[in-house]
N, C-alpha and C positions, 0 to 999 in steps of 0.2 A: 679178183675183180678190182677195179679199178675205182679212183674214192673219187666221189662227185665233186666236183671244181667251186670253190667258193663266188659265192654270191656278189660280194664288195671283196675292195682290197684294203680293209682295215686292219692297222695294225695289230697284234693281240697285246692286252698288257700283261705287264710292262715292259717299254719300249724308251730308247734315249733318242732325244732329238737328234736330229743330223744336219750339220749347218755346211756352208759353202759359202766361200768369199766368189763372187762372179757369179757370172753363166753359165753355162755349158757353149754356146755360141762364144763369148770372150774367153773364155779355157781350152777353146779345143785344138789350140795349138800350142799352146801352151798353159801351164798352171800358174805359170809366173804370172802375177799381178802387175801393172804398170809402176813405174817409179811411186810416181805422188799414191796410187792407192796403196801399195804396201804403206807407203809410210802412214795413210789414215788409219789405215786396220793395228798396224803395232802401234799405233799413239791411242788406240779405240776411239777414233772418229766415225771408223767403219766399220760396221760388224756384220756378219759374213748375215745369210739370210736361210730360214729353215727349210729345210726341203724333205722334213720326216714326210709327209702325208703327198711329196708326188711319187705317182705310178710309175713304180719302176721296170712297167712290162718292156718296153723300149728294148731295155738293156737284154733282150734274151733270156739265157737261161743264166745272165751273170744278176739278175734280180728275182731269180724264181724261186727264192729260200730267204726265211728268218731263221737267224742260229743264234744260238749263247754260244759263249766262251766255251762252256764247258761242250756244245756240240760240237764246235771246229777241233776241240783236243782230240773226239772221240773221230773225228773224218780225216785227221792230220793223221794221226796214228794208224791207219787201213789206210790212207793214199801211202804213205812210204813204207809202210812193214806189211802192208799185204793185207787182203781183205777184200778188196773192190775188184779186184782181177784175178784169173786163175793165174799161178804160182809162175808161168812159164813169161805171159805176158807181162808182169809186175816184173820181172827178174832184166825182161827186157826196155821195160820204159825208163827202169833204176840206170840203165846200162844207153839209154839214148843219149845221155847228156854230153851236154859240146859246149866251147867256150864260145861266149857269145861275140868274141870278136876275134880275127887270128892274133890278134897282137895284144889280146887281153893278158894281163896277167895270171899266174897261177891263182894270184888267192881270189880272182873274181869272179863272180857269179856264172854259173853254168845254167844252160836250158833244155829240154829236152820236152819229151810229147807231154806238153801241159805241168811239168812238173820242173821247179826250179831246185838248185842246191846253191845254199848261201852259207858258205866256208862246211861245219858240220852235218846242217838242217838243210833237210830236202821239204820242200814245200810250194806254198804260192800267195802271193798276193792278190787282194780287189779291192774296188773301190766303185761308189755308186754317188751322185753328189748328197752330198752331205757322212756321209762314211766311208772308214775306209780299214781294211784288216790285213795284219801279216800272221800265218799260221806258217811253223817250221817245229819238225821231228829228227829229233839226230836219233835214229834205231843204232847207233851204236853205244851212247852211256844212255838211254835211254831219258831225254830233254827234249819236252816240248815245250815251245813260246807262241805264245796265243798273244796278241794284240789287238785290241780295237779302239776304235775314234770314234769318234760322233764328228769329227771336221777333218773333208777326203784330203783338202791341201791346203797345207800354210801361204801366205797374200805370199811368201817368196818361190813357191812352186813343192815345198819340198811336201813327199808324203809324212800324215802326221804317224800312222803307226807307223808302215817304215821305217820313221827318223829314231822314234821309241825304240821300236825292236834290236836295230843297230848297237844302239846303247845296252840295252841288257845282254844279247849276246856280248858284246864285247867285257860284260862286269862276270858273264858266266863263263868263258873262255880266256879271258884273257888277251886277245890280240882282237885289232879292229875286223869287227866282218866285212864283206864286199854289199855293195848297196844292191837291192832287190832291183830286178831287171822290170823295165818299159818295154810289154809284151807287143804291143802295138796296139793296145786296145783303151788305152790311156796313162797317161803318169801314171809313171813306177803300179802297173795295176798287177 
């Protein structure tokens, strides 16, 4: 049976704010903030503005879930090792991946059906205004890295987990990873 559709869209606590520099109108071509506002935002002239409590229905089924850290380890871990697809079709969405440009380099980011690989970790990004998350699963030493923001993009465009995750993969492996792909659905989403 199917569970009865809630009432409101209140948040359940506890919950972290979720901030944004802009609009979604002033972002939607870019994340990059104008000259003069980056520079108000990194001097804190400007501070990004909270957007926990709007209705993220808009977004599809890319707002139709609140998770913890610890939920995206346990959806990270069954999107790349199996779990969510019968064996045949997981074996084949692991095996979609293509480089996302002809002239990309080896070590950069690959895509395939919904599922990306960044160097090791096969996984995905999003991002909603005011958050934004990197989850990646390497099934072979078995490492996963969960990141989350409460702020989707820096006044210079970059993603805030993203930029994080980068960093730690890199302190966990040892060599830089390839930056999380721009699926077409927003910065680095």
């Amino acid at each position: 049976t199917l569970a009865a559709l809630p009432q409101d869209s209140a948040i359940p606590l506890p919950y972290a704010n979720g901030y944004q520099f802009g609009t979604n109108v002033e972002t939607l071509d870019s994340p990059v903030l104008p000259i003069d506002q980056q520079e108000a935002a990194f001097s804190g002239a400007l501070a990004p503005t909270d957007w926990t409590l709007a209705n993220p229905s808009w977004t599809s089924s890319a707002g139709s879930g609140i998770s913890t850290a610890a939920d995206l380890v346990i959806y990270v871990r069954a999107l790349v090792g199996g779990g969510l697809l019968p064996p045949d079709l997981q074996q084949a969405r692991l095996a979609s991946q293509r480089k996302t440009s002809p002239d990309a380099p080896e070590a950069a980011p690959t895509y395939g059906w919904a599922l990306a690989r960044f160097g090791p970790l096969y996984g995905h990004t999003g991002e909603l205004p005011g958050y934004n998350t990197f989850v990646g699963h390497d099934p072979v030493r078995g490492i996963t890295v969960v990141v989350m923001a409460n702020l989707n993009a820096a006044p210079d465009g970059r993603s805030v987990a993203n930029t994080a995750a980068m960093i730690i993969i890199d302190q966990l492996y040892g060599t830089p990873a390839a930056p999380p792909l721009d699926d077409g659905e927003g910065p680095l989403e």
